[in-house]
N, C-alpha and C positions, 0 to 999 in steps of 0.2 A: 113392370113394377120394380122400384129400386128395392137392394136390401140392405134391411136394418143396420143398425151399426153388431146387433151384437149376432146376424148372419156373416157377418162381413170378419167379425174376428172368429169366428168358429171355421169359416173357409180359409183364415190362417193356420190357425192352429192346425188346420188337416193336413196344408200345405208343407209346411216347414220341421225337417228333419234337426235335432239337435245336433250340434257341432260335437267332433272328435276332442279327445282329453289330451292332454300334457300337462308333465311337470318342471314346477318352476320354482325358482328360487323365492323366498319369503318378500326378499325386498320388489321383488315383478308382483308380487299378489296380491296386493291392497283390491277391494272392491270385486276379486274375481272371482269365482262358482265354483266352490270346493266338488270334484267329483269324486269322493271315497271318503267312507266315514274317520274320523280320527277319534283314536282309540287310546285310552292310557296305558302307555309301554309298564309301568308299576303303579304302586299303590301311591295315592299322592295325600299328603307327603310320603316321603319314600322312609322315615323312619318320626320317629316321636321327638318334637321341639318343643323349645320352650316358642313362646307367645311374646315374652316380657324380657326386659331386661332386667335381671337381680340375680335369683339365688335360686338353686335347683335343690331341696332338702329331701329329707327321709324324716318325715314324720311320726312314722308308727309309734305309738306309746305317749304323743303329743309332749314334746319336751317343750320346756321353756323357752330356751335359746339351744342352738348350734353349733359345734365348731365348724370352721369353714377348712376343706380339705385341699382346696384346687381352684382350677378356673378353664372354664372350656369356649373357646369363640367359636365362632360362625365357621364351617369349615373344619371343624376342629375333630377327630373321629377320638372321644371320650375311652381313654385305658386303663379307668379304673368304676370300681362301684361305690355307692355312700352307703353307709348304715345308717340307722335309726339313731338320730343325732345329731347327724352330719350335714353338710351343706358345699355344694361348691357355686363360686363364681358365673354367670354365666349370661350370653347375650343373643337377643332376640334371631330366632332362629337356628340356634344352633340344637347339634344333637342332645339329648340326654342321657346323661349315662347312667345305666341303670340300678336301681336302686331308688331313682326317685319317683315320691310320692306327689309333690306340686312344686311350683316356681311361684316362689315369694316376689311380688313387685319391686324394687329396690326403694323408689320411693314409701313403701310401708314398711320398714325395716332401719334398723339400727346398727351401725356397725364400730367396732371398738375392737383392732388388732385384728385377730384370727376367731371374735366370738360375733354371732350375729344372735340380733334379738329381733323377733317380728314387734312390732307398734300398731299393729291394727288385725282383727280377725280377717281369716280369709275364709270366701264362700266361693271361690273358684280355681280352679288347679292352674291354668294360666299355661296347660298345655295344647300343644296341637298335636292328635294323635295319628298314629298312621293310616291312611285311606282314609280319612274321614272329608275331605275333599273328593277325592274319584277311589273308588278300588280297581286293583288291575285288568285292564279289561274292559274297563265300560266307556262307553261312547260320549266325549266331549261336543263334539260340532259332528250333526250329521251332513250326509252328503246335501248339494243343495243349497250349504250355506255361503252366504255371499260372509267377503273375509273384510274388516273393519280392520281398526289396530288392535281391539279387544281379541280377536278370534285371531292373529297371528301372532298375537304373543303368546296364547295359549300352544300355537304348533309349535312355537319354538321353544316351550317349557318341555314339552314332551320330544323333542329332538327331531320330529318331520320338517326338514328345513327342505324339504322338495315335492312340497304338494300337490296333486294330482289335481287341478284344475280344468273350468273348461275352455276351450281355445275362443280368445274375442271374435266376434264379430267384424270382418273386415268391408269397410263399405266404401264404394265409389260415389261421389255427389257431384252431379251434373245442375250447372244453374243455366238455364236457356231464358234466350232471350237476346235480339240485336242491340237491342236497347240499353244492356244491362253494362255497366264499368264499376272498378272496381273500389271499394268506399271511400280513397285515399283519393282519388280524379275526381275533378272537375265537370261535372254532368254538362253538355253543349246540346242545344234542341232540344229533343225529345228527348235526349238518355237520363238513366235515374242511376242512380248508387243500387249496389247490390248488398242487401242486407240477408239474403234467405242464407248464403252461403255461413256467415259470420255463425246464425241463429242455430244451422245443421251442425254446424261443426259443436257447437257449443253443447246441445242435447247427445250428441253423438256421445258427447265426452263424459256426459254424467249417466251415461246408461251403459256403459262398458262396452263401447263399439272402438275401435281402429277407423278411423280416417284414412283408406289408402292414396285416395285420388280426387281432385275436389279443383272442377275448374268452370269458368263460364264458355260457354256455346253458341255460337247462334244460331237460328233459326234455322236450320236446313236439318235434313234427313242424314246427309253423311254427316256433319259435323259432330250427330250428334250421337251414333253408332258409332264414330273411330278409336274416340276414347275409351271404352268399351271393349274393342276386339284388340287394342296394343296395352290393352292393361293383364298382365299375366290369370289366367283366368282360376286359376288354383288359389289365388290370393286375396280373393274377396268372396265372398257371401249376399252382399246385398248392394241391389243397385239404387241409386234417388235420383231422381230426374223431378228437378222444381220450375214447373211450368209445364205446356205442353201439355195439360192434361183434360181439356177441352175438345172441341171436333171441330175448330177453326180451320183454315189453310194454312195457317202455320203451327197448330199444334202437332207435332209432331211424334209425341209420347208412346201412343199403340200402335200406331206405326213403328216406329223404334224397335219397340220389345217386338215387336213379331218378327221384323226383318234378324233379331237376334235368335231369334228361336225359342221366346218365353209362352208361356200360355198364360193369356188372360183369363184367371177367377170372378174376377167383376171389373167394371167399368167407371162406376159408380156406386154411392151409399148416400142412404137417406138422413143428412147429416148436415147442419149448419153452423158453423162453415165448414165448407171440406166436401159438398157434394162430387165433384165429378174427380172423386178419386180411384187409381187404377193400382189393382196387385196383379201382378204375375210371377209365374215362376219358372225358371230350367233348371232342371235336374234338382240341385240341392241347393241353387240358389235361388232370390228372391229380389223380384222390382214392386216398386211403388211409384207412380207419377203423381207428385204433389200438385195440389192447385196452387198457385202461382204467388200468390199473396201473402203476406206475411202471419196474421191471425188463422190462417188456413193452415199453415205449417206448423203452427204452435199447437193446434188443437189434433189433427190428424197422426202429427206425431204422436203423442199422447194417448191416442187414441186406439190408432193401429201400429203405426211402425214401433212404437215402443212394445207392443205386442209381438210382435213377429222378432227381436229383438230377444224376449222373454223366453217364445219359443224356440231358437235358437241355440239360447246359454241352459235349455233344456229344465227351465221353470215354469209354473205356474202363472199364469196373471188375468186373474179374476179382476173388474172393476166394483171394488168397493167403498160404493157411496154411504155416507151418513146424511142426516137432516141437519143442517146449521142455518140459525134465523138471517133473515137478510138486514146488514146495517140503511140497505138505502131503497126504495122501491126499484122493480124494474119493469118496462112498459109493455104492453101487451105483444106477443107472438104471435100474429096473423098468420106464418109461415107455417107451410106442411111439415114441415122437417122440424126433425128433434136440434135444439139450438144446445149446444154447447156453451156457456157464454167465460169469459175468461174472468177472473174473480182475484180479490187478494183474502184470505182467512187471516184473522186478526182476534185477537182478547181484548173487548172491549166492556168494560164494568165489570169483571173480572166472568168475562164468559166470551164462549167462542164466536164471531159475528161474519158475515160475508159480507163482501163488499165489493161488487159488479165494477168493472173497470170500464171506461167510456171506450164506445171503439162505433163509427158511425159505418165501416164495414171492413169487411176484412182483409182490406189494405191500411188501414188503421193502426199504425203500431201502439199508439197509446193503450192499447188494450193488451198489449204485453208488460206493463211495466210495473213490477212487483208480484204481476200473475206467479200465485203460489196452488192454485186452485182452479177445476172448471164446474159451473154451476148447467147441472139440467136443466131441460126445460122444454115440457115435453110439447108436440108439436098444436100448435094452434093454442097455446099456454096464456091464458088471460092475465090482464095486468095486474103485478105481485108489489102485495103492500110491505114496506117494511115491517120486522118482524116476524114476516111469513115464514115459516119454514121452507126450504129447497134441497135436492139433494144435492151433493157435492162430492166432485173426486180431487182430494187432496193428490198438489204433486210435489210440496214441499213441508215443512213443518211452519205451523201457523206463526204469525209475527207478532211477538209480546207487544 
C-alpha cells in the first residue's frame, strides 16, 4: 500500500534534524531564519520627540501667543527648558526639551519675529513619547522569523548588525538522463533540452537553499554516485537526483542512495503527479529522487522537498488549504491517487477565482506557466463545475 502524501511528509519531518546557527552580517540576511529572539536594547524611542515640524511650547495657564526662546534640530540634545509661555523652534524627531507641554504644527501657527500665535486649536500633543513603540526589553521579531527588508531594518534600528541565523540549506542536483543537453544546444535524435535543472535551481532559490553542485549525468550507476562522493560532504545537506526514480533498467535512483549509504523512508506516494517518489537519508543528510518530468517536479517540490527544506531551516510547514471557486470546469478523476492539479489564483469580479492550467501529463510544461497555486483533488474526484469550490495551496500571492 502506497503512503499518503501527508505519511509521507510526517516520515519527513521525523527524518530531518534542523541545521546549526550562524551569524551574519545584515546585508547576507534577507529571507533567512532568525534563530534568537531580538530584543529592544532601550525604550524606543529612547527619549520624547516631537512628531511635527513647528514649535515645542509650555502651555500651562493656555497663553495666547508665545515667545519663541531657541530652536532644537534632529540630533540636537536640547540645554535649556521652556516655561509657561515659551516656545522653541523645532523639527520632526528631534528631542524635547523639557518643559514642553505639545508641539504646535507649524503649518497651524503664525509667526511675526520671536512671537508665535497658534491659528487653529489643537486636540493633539504631536508628541512621540518614550517607549511607546517597544519598552526596554520586549521582543521585536521572535525567533523563527524569516527576515524581509521590514525585519532588518528593525535589527538594524536596534544595533544587532550580526544576527544569529540559521545556516541554508546546501543542495546538490543531479539531472540524469543520456538523453538530456544543455538548453543553449541543439537537441540531435532523440536528445531533448534539459529544463528540470533551470526549474530546481529556480525553486531552490526562492525557498532559501544554496545550490552547491548541479550538473547533468548519464545513465549509469557510477556516473551518477561520483558527483556525490567528490563533492565535499560537509557542504551540503540535501541530495536531488531528477529522474531515475522508476524500477526501469536505467533507473538508477535507489540504487544510488543505497550504494551511498542512504536509507530509504519510502519509495513511493500516493500522489498525481509525482508517484514514484523516493526520500532517504544519511545521517543528517537528505535524498529525494524526483520523477523525471517537469509538472512532477513542480508539484513534489512543493509538496515534499520544500518540506524537508522547512524542516531543515527548523520551521513549521503545515499544508494550508482554503476553498477558492473554480474559474473553469475540470474533468473527472478516474485516477486512485490524490491529483494535485497546477492552477493560476486570480481576482476575478472582484473575488478570488482558480484557474486550472492545461497540462495533458506531466511532461506538460504548459502547466507551469503562471502556476501560483496547486488545486486538490481528491482521488477518484468527479468532474468539477465551474464555480465549484476546491481546495487550494497557494504558493505565490494571487494575480490582480
Amino acid at each position: 500500500m502506497m503512503l499518503t502524501l501527508a505519511d509521507a511528509r510526517a516520515l519527513i519531518s521525523a527524518n530531518i534534524t534542523p541545521l546549526r546557527s550562524e551569524a551574519i552580517s545584515l546585508d547576507q540576511a534577507r529571507q533567512r531564519i532568525l534563530r534568537q529572539a531580538a530584543c529592544a536594547p532601550d525604550d524606543i524611542p529612547p527619549f520624547d520627540r516631537s512628531a511635527m515640524d513647528g514649535y515645542a511650547v509650555n502651555d500651562s495657564g493656555a497663553p495666547p501667543q508665545f515667545v519663541i526662546v531657541g530652536e532644537i534640530q534632529a540630533g540636537t540634545t536640547p540645554a535649556l527648558e521652556i516655561r509657561p509661555g515659551e516656545c522653541v523652534r523645532i523639527f520632526t524627531g528631534a528631542k524635547l526639551p523639557d518643559g514642553t507641554t505639545r508641539v504646535l504644527p507649524q503649518e497651524n501657527t503664525s509667526r511675526e519675529n520671536q512671537t508665535l500665535v497658534p491659528t487653529e486649536p489643537q486636540t493633539r500633543t504631536w508628541i512621540r513619547h518614550r517607549g511607546e513603540d517597544a519598552a526596554r526589553g520586549s521582543v521585536l521579531l521572535e525567533e523563527g522569523t524569516r527576515l524581509g527588508p521590514g525585519e532588518l531594518s528593525i535589527l538594524a534600528g536596534i544595533g544587532l548588525t550580526q544576527p544569529l541565523v540559521v545556516r541554508q540549506p546546501g543542495v546538490i542536483h543531479l539531472a540524469t538522463g543520456n538523453e538530456l543537453v544543455a538548453p543553449e544546444s541543439s537537441p540531435v535524435g532523440a536528445q531533448i533540452r534539459d529544463s528540470n535543472s533551470v526549474l530546481i535551481a529556480g525553486l531552490l532559490s526562492e525557498h532559501g537553499a544554496r545550490l552547491i553542485r548541479q550538473e547533468r549525468v548519464p545513465d549509469t550507476l557510477e556516473d551518477l554516485i561520483t558527483p556525490v562522493t567528490t563533492t565535499p560532504a560537509d557542504s551540503w545537506d540535501l541530495l536531488l537526483i531528477s529522474g531515475g526514480a522508476s524500477v526501469g533498467d536505467f533507473d538508477f535512483g535507489a540504487r544510488a542512495l543505497r550504494a551511498l549509504g542512504f536509507t530509504i523512508h519510502f519509495p513511493k506516494v500516493n500522489l498525481r503527479p509525482g508517484k514514484p517518489l523516493i526520500f532517504a537519508t544519511r545521517g543528517q543528510q537528505a535524498a529525494f529522487v524526483i520523477p523525471g518530468n517537469p509538472v512532477s517536479h513542480f508539484v513534489t517540490f512543493h509538496l515534499a522537498i520544500q518540506h524537508a527544506l522547512q524542516c531543515f531551516l527548523g520551521l513549521g510547514s503545515e499544508l494550508n488549504l482554503i476553498r477558492v471557486p473554480l474559474a473553469t470546469a475540470l474533468p473527472r478523476m478516474p485516477d486512485s491517487r490524490e491529483t494535485w492539479w497546477p492552477a493560476q489564483i486570480g481576482i476575478h469580479d472582484f473575488q478570488l477565482r482558480a484557474f486550472p492550467l492545461p497540462w495533458q501529463s506531466s511532461g506538460d510544461m504548459r502547466g507551469l506557466l503562471g502556476a501560483n497555486a496547486l488545486l486538490r483533488l481528491p482521488s477518484g474526484c468527479p468532474a468539477t463545475a465551474a464555480g465549484s469550490e476546491v481546495e487550494c495551496l497557494f504558493l505565490a500571492p494571487p494575480i490582480a
